[in-house]
Every structure is written in structure tokens, then in C-alpha cells.
N, C-alpha and C positions, 0 to 999 in steps of 0.2 A: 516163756510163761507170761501170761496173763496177770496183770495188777487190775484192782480198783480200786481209784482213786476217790473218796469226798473232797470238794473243794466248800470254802463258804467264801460267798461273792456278794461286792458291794457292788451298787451302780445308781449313778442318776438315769435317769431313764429318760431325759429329755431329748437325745440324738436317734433314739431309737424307735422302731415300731412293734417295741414289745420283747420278752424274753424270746420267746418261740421263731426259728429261723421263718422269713418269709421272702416272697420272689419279690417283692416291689419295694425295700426298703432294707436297710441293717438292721442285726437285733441281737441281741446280749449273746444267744446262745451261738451265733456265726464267729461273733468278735472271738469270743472264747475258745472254740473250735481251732478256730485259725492259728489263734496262737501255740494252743496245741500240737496243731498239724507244724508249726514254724520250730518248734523244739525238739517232738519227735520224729519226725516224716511221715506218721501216722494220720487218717483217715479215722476220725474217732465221732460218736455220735454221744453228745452231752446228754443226762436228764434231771431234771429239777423238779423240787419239791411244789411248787406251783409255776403256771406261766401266768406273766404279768401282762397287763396291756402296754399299747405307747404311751409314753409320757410316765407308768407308773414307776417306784421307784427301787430298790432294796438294800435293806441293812445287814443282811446275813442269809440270803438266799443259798439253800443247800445244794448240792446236784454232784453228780459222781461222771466219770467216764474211764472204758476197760483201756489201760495202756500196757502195749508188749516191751517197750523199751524199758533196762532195768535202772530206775533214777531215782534219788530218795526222796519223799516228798517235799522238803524245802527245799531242795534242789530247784526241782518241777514248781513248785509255788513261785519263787523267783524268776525264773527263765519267762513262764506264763505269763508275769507281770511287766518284763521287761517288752514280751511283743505287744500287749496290750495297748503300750505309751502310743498316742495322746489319749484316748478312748476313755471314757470315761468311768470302766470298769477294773475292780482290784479282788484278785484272790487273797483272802484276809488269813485265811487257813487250808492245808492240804494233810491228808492222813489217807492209812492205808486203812480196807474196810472189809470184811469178807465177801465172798461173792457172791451172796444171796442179799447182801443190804444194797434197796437201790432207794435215790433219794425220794420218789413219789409213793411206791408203792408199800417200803416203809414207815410213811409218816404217818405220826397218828394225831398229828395237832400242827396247826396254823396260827400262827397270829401278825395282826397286820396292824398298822397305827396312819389315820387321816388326820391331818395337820392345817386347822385352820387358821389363820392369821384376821382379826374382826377389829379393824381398822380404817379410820376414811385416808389415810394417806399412802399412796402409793408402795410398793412394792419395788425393793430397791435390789437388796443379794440374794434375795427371796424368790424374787420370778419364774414361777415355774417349777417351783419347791414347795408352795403352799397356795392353798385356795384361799383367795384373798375377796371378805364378804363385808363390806361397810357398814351396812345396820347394825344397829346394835343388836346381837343375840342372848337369849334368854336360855343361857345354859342348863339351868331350873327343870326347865319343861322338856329341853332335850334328851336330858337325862330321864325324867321321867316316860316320854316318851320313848327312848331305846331300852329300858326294861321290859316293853311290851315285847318286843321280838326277841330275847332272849328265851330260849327252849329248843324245843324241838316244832318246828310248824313249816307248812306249804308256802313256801317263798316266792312263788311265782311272779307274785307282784316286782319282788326286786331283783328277779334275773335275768338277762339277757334274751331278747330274741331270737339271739342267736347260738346260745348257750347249748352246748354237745351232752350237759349230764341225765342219765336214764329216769330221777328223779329229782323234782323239786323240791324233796322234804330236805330238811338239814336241823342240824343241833345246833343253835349259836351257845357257846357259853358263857361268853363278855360280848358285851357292848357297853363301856364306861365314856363317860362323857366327862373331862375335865379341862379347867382353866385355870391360867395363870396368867393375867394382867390380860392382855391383849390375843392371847394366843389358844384355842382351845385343842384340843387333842382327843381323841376320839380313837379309843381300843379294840378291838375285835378278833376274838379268838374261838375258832371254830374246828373241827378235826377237819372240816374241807368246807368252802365255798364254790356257790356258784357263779358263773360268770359276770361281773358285772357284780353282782351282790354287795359288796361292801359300798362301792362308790352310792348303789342304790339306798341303800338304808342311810346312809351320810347327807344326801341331798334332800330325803326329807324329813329328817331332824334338821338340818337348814330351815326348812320349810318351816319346824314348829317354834325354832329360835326366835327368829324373824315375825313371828305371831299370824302368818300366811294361813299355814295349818291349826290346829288343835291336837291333843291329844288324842282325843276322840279318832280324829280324822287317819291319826297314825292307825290305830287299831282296824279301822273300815279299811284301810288301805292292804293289810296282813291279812282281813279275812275272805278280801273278794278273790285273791289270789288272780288277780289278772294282771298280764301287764299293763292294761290301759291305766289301769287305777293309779302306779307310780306318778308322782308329783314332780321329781327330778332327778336329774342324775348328774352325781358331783363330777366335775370335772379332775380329770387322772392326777394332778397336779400335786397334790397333796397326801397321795395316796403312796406307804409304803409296806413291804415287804420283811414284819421284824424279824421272823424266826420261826422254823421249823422244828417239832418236837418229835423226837423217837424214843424206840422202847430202850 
């Protein structure tokens, strides 16, 4: 008999070329897999509630996979964790789930959190955990600036080239901007983004921190809907995966 398992997975994502298995590098969902295949003999095929790119990172990434072996979920949580060692990734949680809940196609909300560090000295336990921007930024404007893409609008500007979704349009429904001392933090919760998108919207509220852009310019950039129009695109570093929400 058939189980399904939810796991929720933590990972730095620095070793990796993204959640999603690929032929030219490791990636969360291989790691995972394998240790799977290491516990039950089984051949199983992970899915998660978003794929990340390289570098990006996550705190509670959901994702399920069907196992025949009959083993109780801390069991299997354990066992998983123990083949995963050095690997950067940890199942935080395992439960059993009916067979009609899968982690993507269940989800009805996303949320992600960008981590900036706005400091001129170096980067020390941080490297590669935070995007680290020396000018002094004008969180002010940032903020006011990422109010403007909250709704429903044609995001083209800040999705991918390369981006597989049928439609550009999306619902943001956070984008908060906040700081503490040196550190700004930057919220985004959407029922689904498009590729690239968050990193997109983050790089140019950089841009309006920094006094590069305007506010204005944020707006002109959301309505040309082009990708040319984008100003920048943050680097994955900073970028994490908080949480997945279902019904």
C-alpha cells in the first residue's frame, strides 16, 4: 500500500543549482531523493510547493513523495536526515497526508522573505546568506515604492525570460519593506510567483533606496510590462523560501 508523505525542508541553497533535479549540477530535490531511495530501496519522485533557483534558499519548503515501504513518519524523517549528512538540507517535519493533497497543486499561498544586510563593511557568517548593498538605503521610498505592485497587474517587467507560466498576470498581496539597524527585510506573499519575480521586484526597490530610481520610475517600470524596462535583478543570495499555505 501506497503512503504519502509531506515533508517540510530546510536548506541553504549555496551548494546547489536550485530545488528542481538538473543534469549539470546537484539540487535539493536529487539530495532528497536519494536519501529516500538510501532508506527505502524505492525510486520515488519528490514535488514541492515552489522550485527555487541556485543560490536561493528555504525555511520551510513543503513537498510530498508516494512511499510503499510501511514506516512511521518520524521514523522516515530521521532515517532521511541521517543520509542527507553533510548536505546542507534538513527535514524539519514528516506526516502522513491523503492522496489527493500534493504539495504544488494544493497550494494556495506563498510567501518568501529577501534579506538585505546595507552596510560598507564586509560580510563575514553572512556570505551568501544576504545581499549585501553599501549605500545607504532609503527604506521610506522603498516601501512606498513596493505598495505600487501590490494587487493584481501584468508583471512582465519582473519575470524571467525565461519563465514557463501561461500568464503574466499575478495577485501580489504583501510586499512590506522593513528595517532594523543595519538589516532590511523585505516580505512577499503571493498565492504563486513568476519566475524570477521576487528577486525582480527587490532589485528595483534597491534601485529606489539607493535614489538611482524614483518612485515614479517604479510605476513606469510595472506599466510598460516589458522586460527591458527592469532596472535589476537581485542577486539569489538573499532570497528565501518562508512558507507554504494550504486549505
Amino acid at each position: 500500500m501506497t503512503t504519502r508523505f509531506a515533508f517540510t525542508v530546510e536548506f541553504d541553497g549555496r551548494p546547489f543549482m536550485g530545488w528542481q533535479r538538473q543534469a549539470h549540477g546537484p539540487s535539493v530535490q536529487q539530495a532528497i531523493e536519494e536519501a529516500i531511495h538510501a532508506v527505502t530501496g524505492e525510486r520515488v519522485a519528490l514535488h514541492c510547493a515552489g522550485r527555487t533557483d541556485a543560490g536561493v534558499h528555504g525555511l520551510a519548503m513543503r513537498a510530498h513523495a508516494d512511499i510503499d515501504k510501511e514506516i512511521a513518519p518520524f521514523r522516515l524523517m530521521e532515517a532521511i536526515n541521517a543520509r542527507l549528512r553533510p548536505d546542507p538540507v534538513a527535514v524539519l517535519a514528516c506526516v502522513i497526508v491523503p492522496d489527493d493533497w500534493h504539495a504544488r497543486f494544493s497550494c494556495v499561498g506563498r510567501s518568501y522573505v529577501y534579506r538585505i544586510v546595507n552596510r560598507r563593511a564586509p560580510l563575514t557568517f553572512e556570505k551568501g546568506l544576504t545581499w549585501q548593498i553599501p549605500q545607504v538605503l532609503e527604506e521610506g521610498a522603498m516601501a512606498r515604492a513596493a505598495s505600487l505592485l501590490v494587487g493584481r497587474h501584468d508583471f512582465t517587467t519582473f519575470r524571467s525570460a525565461h519563465c514557463q507560466a501561461d500568464s503574466p498576470v499575478r495577485t501580489l498581496d504583501r510586499l512590506d519593506v522593513v528595517r532594523e539597524g543595519d538589516r532590511i527585510a523585505i516580505h512577499a506573499a503571493a498565492r504563486s510567483f513568476l519566475h524570477h519575480q521576487v528577486r525582480s521586484m527587490v532589485g528595483c526597490l534597491a534601485l529606489v533606496g539607493m535614489g538611482r530610481w524614483s518612485i515614479d520610475d517604479m510605476g513606469a517600470a510595472l506599466a510598460a510590462a516589458d522586460r527591458a524596462a527592469l532596472g535589476l535583478n537581485a542577486p539569489p543570495d538573499g532570497l528565501y523560501f518562508v512558507r507554504a499555505d494550504y486549505p
